[in-house]
N, C-alpha and C positions, 0 to 999 in steps of 0.2 A: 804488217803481218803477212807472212808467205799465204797466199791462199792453196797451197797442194795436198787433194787427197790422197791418200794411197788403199785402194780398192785389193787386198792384196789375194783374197780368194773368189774376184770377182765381179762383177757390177751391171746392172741390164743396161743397154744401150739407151732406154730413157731416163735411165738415173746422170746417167754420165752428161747426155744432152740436155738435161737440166740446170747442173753444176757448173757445167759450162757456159752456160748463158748466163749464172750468177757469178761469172770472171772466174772460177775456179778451173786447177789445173787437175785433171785426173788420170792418177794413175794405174793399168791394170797389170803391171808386171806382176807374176807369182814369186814373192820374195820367200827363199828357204829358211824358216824359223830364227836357223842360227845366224844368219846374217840379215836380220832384221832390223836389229836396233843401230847397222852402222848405216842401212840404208836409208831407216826413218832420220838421223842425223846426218846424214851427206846432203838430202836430199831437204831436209829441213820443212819435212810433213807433218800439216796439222792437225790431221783427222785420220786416222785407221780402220776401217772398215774390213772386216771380217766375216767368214759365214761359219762354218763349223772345225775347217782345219787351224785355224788360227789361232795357238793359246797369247794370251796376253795376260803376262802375270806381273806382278811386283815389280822382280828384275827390270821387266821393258821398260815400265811404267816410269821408274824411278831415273831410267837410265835415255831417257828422250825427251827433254827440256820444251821440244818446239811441240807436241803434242799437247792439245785442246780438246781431242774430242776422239771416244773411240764408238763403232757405231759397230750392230751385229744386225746381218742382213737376215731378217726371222727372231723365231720365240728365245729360246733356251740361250741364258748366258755363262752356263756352266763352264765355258772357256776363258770368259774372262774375270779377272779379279774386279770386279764390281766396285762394293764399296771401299775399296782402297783408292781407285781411280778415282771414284768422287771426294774422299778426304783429300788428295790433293787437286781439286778442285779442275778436273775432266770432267766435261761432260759425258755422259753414255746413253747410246739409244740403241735402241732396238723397235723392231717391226711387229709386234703381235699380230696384226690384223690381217698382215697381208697374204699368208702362206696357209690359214685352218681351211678353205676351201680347196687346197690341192691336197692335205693332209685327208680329210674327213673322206674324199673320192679315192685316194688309195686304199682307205681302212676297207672300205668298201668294192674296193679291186680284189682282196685278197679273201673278204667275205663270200663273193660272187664265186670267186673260182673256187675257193675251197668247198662250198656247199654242193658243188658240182667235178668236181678230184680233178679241175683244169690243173692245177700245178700239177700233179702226176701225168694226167693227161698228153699235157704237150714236151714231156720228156719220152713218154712212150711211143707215143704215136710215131712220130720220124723215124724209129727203131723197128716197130714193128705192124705197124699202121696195115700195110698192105697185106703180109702174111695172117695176122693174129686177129683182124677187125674185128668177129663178131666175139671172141673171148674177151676183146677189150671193152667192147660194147657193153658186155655184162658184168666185169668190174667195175665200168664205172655209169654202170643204171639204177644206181642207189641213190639218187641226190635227194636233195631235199631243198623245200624254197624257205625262203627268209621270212615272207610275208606271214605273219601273226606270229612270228616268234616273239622273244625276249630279250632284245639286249643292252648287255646293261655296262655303261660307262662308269671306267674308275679315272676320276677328275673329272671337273665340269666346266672346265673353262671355257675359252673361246673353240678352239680345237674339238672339243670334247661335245661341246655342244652346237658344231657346226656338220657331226659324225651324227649327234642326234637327230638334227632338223633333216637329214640323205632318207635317215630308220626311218624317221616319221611317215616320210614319203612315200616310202614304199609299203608301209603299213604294216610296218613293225611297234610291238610297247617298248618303251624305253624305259628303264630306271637309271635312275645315277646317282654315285657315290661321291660328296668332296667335303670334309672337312669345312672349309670355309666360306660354302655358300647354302644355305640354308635353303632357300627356295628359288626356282628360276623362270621364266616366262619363254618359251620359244616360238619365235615369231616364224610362221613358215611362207613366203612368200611364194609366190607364181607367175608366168609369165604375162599374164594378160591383167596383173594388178590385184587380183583376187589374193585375200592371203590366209592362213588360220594359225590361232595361237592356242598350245597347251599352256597347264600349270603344272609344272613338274617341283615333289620336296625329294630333296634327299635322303636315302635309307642308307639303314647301318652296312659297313662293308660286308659284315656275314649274310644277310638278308641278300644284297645284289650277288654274294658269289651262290648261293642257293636257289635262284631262284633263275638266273641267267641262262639262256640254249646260248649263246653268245656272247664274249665278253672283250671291252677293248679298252686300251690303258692309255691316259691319255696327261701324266703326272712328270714333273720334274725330277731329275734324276735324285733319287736319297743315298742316304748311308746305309739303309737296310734294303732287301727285297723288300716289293709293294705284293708279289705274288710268292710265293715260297710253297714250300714242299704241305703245309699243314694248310696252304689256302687250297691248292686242288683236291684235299681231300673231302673239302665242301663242297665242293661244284659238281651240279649235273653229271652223270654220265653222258659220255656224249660231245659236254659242250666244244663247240670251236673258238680259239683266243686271238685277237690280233695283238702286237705290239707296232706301234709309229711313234713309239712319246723319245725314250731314251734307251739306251743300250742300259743292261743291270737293271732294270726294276723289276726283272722276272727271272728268277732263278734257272737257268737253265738245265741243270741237271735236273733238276726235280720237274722241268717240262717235259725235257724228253722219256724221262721216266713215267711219266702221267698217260705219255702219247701212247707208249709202249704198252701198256697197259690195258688202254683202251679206255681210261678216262675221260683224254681229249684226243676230239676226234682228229680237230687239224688244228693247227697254227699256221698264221701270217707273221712274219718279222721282217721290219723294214730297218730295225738296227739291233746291235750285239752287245752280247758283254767284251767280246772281246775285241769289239772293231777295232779298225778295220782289217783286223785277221778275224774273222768267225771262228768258229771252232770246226771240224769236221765232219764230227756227227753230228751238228747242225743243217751244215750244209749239202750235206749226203743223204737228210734223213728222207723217206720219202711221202711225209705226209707233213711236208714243213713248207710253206707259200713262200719263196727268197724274194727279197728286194732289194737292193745294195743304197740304204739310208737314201730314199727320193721322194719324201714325203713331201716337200714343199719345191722339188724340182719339176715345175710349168713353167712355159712363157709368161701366162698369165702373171703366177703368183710373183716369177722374178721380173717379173714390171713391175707390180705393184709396188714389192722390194726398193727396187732402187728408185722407185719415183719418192715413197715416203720418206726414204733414207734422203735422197736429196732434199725435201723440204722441210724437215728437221734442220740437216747441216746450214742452209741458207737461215735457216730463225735463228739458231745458237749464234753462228759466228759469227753473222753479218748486225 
């Protein structure tokens, strides 16, 4: 059997020196979608490795005999055809663990600033900083702090609940919303070994959009909006929204409408409906936090990435 991976949107330098040391050959060229399946077949690669640009669908699937294994560096496998690839008996992995602690400190990047108009902030200032200082100074001496707010997570998963244990910290209440986990324990640890755990249950989605100064989404991509034009009509006046989970699970017209309004006060989005073209009066808007999808882009996290990715690949195929 060819031992050659093909890393095709990337791979952390420990992942690769792992796979390496387990004989394997790796590759990091960026192969362009359509000339995929003659490269995976030139080159007679067994394992695929993807992060988010990479679709892998049927077609590939069907049409690249030496593949064994397709792996996704992070959570969401919404690019690839999943259980197709395992009916014909591919393996597929993916990394859940590795990336919710770069995720949960962004949600939280865009928290910080937005409760404080840094997004508007550092678009203004370089403009008018010198001239305008103390006008600016008074638009933006309205903040407000996070600490004894409310906020409240839609999905609880790893992600979701790694965005909680940040809240906790800073001594924020958390509620959370997820269909299929009923009750959860969050363990919050500390530097010196000391640690404390909540008991957090689940409440109904109307209860946490009611009841939230803050809300942040943290759900697999669906067929419907998870937030729609009738969910902000529930929520706080006020409240501020992040999105890190998927592009589409929040309807955007009816956010910017909301914003407009003055229902919500800010948004953070780290991805789109339309990626990766945004829309314009998203990107324009000026009480909108931009991130260009880098929720699990750390060092950290892409170590962690490609070292689990490697020691996956070594159990399956060796």
């Amino acid at each position: 059997m060819s031992k050659k991976i093909l890393a095709n949107d990337g791979i952390s330098n420990s992942g690769i020196l792992a796979l390496e040391a387990a004989g394997y050959e790796v590759l990091t060229t960026n192969v362009a979608q359509e000339q995929l399946v003659n490269f995976i077949n030139e080159e007679q690669i067994t394992g695929l490795l993807v992060r988010s640009a990479t679709q892998v669908r049927k077609d590939l699937i069907d049409a690249c005999p030496s593949l064994k294994l397709i792996g996704r560096g992070g959570v969401g496998m919404d690019n690839i055809d999943v259980d197709y690839a395992k009916e014909k008996g591919l393996h597929v992995i993916n990394t859940p663990a590795s990336s919710s602690a770069s995720v949960a400190e962004l949600v939280f990047a865009h928290l910080f600033g937005g409760v404080r108009f840094l997004y508007d902030a550092n678009r203004n200032m370089p403009l008018e900083g010198d001239k305008n200082f103390k006008a600016l100074k008074k638009n933006y001496g309205k903040g407000t702090e996070l600490r004894g707010k409310t906020l409240g997570v839609l999905g609880f998963g790893r992600i979701g609940q790694a965005t909680a244990k940040i809240a906790l910290g800073i001594g924020m209440k958390v509620i959370y919303h997820d269909p299929f986990l009923e009750e959860a324990q969050i363990n919050l640890p500390f530097y010196d070994g000391q640690s404390v755990s909540f008991d957090l249950k689940s409440r109904s989605k109307e209860e946490l959009l009611k009841s939230s100064d803050f809300i942040t989404l943290h759900v697999p991509a669906q067929k419907e909006y998870v937030i729609g034009k009738a969910d902000f009509e529930i929520m706080k006046d006020g409240v501020g929204l992040v999105n890190a989970a998927r592009g589409g699970v929040i309807d955007e017209v009816a956010l910017v409408a909301a914003i407009d309004s003055g229902k919500v006060s800010f948004a953070g989005l780290d991805v789109f409906e339309s990626e990766p073209v945004p829309e314009v009066r998203i990107l324009m808007h000026p009480k909108i936090s931009l991130s260009p999808h880098i929720g699990a882009a750390t060092g950290e996290a892409q170590d962690r990435i490609g070292t689990e990715l490697a020691e996956q690949i070594i159990q399956l195929l060796d």
